[in-house]
N, C-alpha and C positions, 0 to 999 in steps of 0.2 A: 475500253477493255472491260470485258465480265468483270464484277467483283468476287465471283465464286474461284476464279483460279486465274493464274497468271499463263500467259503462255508465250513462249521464247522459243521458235524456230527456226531450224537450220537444216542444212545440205551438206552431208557428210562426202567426198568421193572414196569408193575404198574398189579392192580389185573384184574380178567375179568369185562366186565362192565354187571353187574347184579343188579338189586335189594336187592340180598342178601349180607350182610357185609360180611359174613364166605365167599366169592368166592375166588375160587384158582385162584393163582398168573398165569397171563398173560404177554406177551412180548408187550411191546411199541417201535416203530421205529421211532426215532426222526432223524431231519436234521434241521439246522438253516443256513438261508444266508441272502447274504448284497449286495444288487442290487443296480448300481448306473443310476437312471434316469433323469438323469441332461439333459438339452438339447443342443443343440451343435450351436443355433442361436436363435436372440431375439423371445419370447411368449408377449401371455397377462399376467402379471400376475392377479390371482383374492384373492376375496377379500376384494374389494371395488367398491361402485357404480361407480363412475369414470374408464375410461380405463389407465392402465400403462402398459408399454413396455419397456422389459427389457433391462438393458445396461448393460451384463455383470451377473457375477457368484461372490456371494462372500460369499456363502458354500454351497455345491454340496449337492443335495436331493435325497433321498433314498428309498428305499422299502425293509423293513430289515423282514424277512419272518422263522417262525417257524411251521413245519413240525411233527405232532403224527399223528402214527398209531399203535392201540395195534391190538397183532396177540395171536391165540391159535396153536401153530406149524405154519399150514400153512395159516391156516385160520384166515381172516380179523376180526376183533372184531368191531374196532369203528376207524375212521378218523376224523383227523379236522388238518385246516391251519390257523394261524393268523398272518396276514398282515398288517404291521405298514408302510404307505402310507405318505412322503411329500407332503401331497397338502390340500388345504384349507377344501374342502368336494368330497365326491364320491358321484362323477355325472352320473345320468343313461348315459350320452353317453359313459363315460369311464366303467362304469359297464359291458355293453352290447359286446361293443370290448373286456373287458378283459375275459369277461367267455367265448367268443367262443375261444382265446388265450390259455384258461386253459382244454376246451374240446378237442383242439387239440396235446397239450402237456401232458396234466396229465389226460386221460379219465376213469383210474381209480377211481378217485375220484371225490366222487357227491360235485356239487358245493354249495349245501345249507350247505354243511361242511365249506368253507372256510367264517374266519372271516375278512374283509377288512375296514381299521379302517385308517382314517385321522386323522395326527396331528395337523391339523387346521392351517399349517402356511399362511399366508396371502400375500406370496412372493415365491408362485410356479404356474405353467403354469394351464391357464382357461382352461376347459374341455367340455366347449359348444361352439358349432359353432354359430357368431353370436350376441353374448354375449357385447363384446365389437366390438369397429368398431377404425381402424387405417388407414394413407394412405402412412402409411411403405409396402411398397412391401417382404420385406425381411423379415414381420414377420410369425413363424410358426402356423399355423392353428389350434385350439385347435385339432381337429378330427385327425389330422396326427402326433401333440405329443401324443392323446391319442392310436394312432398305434403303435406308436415308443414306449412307457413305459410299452403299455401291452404286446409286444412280448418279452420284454427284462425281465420281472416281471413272466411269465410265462415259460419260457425259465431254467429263475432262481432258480423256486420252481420243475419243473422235474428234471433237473439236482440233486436238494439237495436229490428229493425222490428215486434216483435211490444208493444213497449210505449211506444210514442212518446206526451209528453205537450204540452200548450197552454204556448206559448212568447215571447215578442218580439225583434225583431230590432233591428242598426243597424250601420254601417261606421262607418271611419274610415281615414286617412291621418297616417303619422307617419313617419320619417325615420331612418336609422343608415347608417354607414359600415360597412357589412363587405363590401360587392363590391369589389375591384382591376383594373380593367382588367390582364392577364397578357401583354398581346403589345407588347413595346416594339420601335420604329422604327430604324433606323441610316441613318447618311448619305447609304448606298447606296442607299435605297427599302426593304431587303428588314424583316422581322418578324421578329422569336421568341419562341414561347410560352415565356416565365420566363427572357428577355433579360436579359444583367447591366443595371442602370440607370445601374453609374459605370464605363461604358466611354467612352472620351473621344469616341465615335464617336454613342453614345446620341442621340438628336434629339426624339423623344415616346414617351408612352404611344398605343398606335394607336386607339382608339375612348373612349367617353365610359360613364360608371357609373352605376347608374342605383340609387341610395340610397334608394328609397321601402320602406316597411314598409306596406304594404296591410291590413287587417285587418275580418274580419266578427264581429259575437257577437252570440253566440246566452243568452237569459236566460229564465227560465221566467216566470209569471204574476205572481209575488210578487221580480220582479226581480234575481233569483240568477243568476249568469252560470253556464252549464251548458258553454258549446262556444265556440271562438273559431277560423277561420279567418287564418293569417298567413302572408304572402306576401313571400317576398324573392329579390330576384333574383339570386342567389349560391348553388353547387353548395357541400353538406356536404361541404368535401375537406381540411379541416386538418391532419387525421392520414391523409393518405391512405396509408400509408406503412407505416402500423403492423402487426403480425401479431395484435394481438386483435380481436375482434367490436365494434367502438365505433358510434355513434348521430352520430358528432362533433360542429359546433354545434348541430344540434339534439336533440341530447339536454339540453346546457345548458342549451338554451331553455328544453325544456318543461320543467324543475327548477325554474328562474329565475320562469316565469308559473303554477306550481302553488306556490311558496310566496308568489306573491304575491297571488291569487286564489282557491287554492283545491286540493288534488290530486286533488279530483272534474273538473277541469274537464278536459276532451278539449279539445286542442292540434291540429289539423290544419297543418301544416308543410307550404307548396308553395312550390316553387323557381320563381321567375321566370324571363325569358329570361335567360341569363346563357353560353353558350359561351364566350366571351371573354374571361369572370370568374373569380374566382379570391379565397378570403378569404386568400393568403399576401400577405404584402406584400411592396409593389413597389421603395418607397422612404422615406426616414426610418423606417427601421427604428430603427435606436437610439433616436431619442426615443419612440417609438412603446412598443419594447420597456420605455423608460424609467418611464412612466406604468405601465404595464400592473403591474411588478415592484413596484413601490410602494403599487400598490392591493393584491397577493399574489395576481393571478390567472395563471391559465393563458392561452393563447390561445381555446381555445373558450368559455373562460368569460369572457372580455371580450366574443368577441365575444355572448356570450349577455346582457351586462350594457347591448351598445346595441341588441339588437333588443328586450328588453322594455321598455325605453326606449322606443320608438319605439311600442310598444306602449299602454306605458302613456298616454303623449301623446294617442292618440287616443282609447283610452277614456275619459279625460279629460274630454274636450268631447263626445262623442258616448253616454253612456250614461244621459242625459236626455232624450234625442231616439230614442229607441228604438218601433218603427212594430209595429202588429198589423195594417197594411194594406197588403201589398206585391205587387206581380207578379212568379209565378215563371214563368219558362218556359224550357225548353232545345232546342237542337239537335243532334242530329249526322249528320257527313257523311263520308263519306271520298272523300278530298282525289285527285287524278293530278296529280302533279307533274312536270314535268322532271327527269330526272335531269342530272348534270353530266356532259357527254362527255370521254371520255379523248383525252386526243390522242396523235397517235404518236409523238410525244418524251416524253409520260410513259408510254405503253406502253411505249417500250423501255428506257428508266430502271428502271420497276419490274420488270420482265422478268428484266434482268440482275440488278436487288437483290437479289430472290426467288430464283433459281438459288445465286446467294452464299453467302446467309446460310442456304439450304436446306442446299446442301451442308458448310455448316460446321456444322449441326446436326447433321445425320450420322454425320459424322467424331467428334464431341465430346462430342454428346448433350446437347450448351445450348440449355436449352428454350425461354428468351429470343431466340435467332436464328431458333428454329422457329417461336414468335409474330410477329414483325417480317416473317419470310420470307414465312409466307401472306398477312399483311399488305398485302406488295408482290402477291402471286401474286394476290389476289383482284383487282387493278385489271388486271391482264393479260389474265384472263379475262374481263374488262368489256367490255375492247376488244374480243377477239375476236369478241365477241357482239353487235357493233355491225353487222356484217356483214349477218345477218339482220334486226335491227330498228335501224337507222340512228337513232329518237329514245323511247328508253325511255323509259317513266311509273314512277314511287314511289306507289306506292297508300297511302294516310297520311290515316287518322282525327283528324278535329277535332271537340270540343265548346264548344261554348258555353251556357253556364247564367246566365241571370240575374235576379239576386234583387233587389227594388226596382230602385231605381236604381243598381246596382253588379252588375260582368258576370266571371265568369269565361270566359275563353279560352283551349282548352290545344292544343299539340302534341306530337309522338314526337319533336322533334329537341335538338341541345345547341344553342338559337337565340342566334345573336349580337344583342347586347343594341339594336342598330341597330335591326331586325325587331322588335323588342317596345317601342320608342319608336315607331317609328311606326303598332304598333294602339294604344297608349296614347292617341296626340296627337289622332290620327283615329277614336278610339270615340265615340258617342252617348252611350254609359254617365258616370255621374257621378264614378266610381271603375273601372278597367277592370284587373282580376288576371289577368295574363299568366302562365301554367303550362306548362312544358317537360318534358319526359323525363315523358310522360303518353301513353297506353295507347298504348304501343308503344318498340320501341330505335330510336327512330333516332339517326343519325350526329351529329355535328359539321352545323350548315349557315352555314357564314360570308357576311359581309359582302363587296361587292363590292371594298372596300378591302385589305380580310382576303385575298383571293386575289392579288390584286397584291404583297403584301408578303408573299406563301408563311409558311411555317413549318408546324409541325405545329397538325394544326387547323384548318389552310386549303388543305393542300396535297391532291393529287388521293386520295391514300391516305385521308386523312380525312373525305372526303366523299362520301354517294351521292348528295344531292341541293344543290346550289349556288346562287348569289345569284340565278339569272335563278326556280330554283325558289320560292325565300325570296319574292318579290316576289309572285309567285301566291297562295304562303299567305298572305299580311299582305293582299290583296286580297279573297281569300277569306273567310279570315275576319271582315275587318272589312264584308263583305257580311252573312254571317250575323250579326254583331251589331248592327248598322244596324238589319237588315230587323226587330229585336225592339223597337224605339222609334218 
């Protein structure tokens, strides 16, 4: 077997993709694999406004890749790929390199099929040129890691589609604590993202968590679990911090459910809504810390010890009930959203920020004033471009894929977790896996609360697209997921 990726095939049967529930049973050809794109000399990592350069590897990231296609005999019925991605967000420069990688390898397949979904860690290689600035010679250039992972990510998914085997399927819902709501409340109305909590002033955590562990698997004919889909709604950021190349909790993860399962088994890792979330802790830290120290875990490995929990749970009850007869079918669309208008009290706020901290960049050559600077500068320039078009659109891809009675639904943005309970409540789907930081960067897009109580995250800097936007896609979407039951 390659040492570049692992690959684990299967044969799904599910029914034809029709309108009609009575539709005869159709073939699905699945493939799962485990691509390893680590990089072989220091990056930027991104992440954070400041630039870091990496020293070193200390867990190797991934592109773990599931592979349907249902057939009528010879005939194609319906494709789709979903792409669980170690790296902060998908950036159009990695976007652009990766789909002509995938037009040249897999041109079978239309690329508005493939779902490409970041696990948000915050200690994998930047993907703009530009971005950061080093005067390390010997570091790699995002646009040439962004070559190097897209030939190797594409490479990965022909290979699995040229051998796909007869498979059975099933979901489940199981439970773990590792999202924290991150924006605590004070007296005065206002938010802050990673608010002290024992300040006498404190009053709440600002929105609600959303603890589910969603999970699909995939087993071959003779009931071997081959591929597992799992879904939590919390951004990989533990170690956000750090200067090596890390996987953060999910790399523990997938450690945790390949010694428990198997280390053939493909792991696909998508992050839920979660903007607002955060695995650091908020509060009762100490006992928390307490527990954790006496088990001798780290933090990513705890947190990796309750999503295979939650994991485990549901294969549990659910890997008897495992179906050769399901409906696959998917959609995509892209979205014109409302952007969030500036107003000219934040225009001239950010105005003067940006000249500020520009010019102390200058003077000093602190490259964190220079990040923060444009920061402000880009919402300046928002303004002034209002002029000509008084109500800009966000052009913003959605898929929706759904297999049996269980729906994935993804978007580009860091969606407050608000917006992902309400397609949860309001899906038809039986199990409904809400995926963010999926094909495409979008922003931060908060809740209408979230803007009221400012901070970072909510405030105009943080946003291209806002709560009146957020409302369209949760409408939207749960239009296209609707129209599939």
């Amino acid at each position: 077997m390659n040492a570049v990726y692992r690959v684990t095939l299967s044969l799904l049967l599910v029914a034809v993709v029709s309108a009609a529930p009575q539709a005869g049973a159709a073939t699905l050809y699945v493939g799962a694999a485990s691509c390893d794109i680590t990089p072989d000399q220091p990056v930027f990592l991104s992440g954070q406004f400041y630039a870091r350069v990496s020293k070193g590897v200390s867990c190797p990231i991934t592109a773990n890749i599931l592979i349907l296609e249902s057939r009528d005999g010879d005939k194609s019925l319906e494709q789709a790929i979903v792409i669980s991605m170690d790296t902060v967000v998908i950036r159009e420069p990695f976007s652009a390199v990766f789909k002509e990688a995938m037009a040249k390898a897999l041109p079978e397949v239309d690329f508005n099929k493939v779902i490409l979904a970041a696990t948000h860690t915050h200690s994998a290689p930047c993907q703009t040129d530009g971005q950061y600035e080093s005067d390390d010679p010997n570091v790699m250039q995002p646009s040439k890691y962004n070559a190097f992972a897209a030939e190797k990510m594409a490479a990965a998914a022909a290979e699995t589609w040229k051998n796909r085997r007869p498979a059975k399927f099933s979901y489940g819902l199981g439970h773990a604590v590792v999202a924290y709501n991150r924006r605590a409340v004070y007296a005065d109305g206002t938010a802050v993202m990673y608010g002290k909590t024992n300040d006498p002033n404190f009053r709440a955590i600002e929105g609600m968590e959303d603890h589910d562990v969603n999970s699909m698997f995939f087993c071959d004919m003779d009931d071997k679990l081959v591929a597992m889909l799992v879904n939590v709604s919390c951004p990989s950021q533990e170690v956000e911090h750090s200067d090596t190349v890390d996987a953060d909790y999910w790399g523990e993860v997938r450690k945790g459910l390949h010694k428990a399962y198997g280390e053939e088994v493909v792991v696909v890792g998508l992050c839920g809504a979660g903007g607002d979330m955060s695995p650091h802790l908020r509060y009762r830290q100490a006992a928390d810390d307490r527990m954790r120290e006496l088990r001798k875990l780290s933090r990513n490995e705890e947190i990796a010890r309750r999503v295979v929990r939650g994991v485990d749970e549901a294969f549990e009850v659910v890997k008897d009930h495992k179906a050769a007869d399901v409906v696959l079918k998917q959609q995509s669309k892209v979205l014109e959203l409302p952007e969030r208008i500036v107003t000219k009290a934040e225009y001239e706020s950010c105005k003067a920020e940006a000249e500020k901290l520009l010019k102390q960049a200058a003077e000093t050559g602190d490259r964190g004033a220079r990040g923060k600077g444009n920061w402000n500068a880009r919402i300046a320039a928002r303004y002034e471009k209002l002029a000509e078009n008084p109500h800009p659109m966000f052009a913003t891809q959605v898929n929706v894929l759904r297999i049996g009675d269980a729906v994935i639904c993804t978007n580009a943005f860091e969606l407050y977790t608000d917006f992902g309970i309400q397609m949860k409540a309001r899906s038809k789907a039986n199990l409904t896996f809400v995926v963010q930081l999926a094909n495409g960067g979008g922003t931060y897009l908060p809740s209408e609360r979230a803007v009221k109580g400012g901070g970072y995250g909510a405030v105009i800097q943080s946003n291209t697209v806002g709560p009146e936007g957020g409302q369209v896609l949760v409408e939207e979407t749960l239009n296209m997921i609707n129209s599939m039951f």
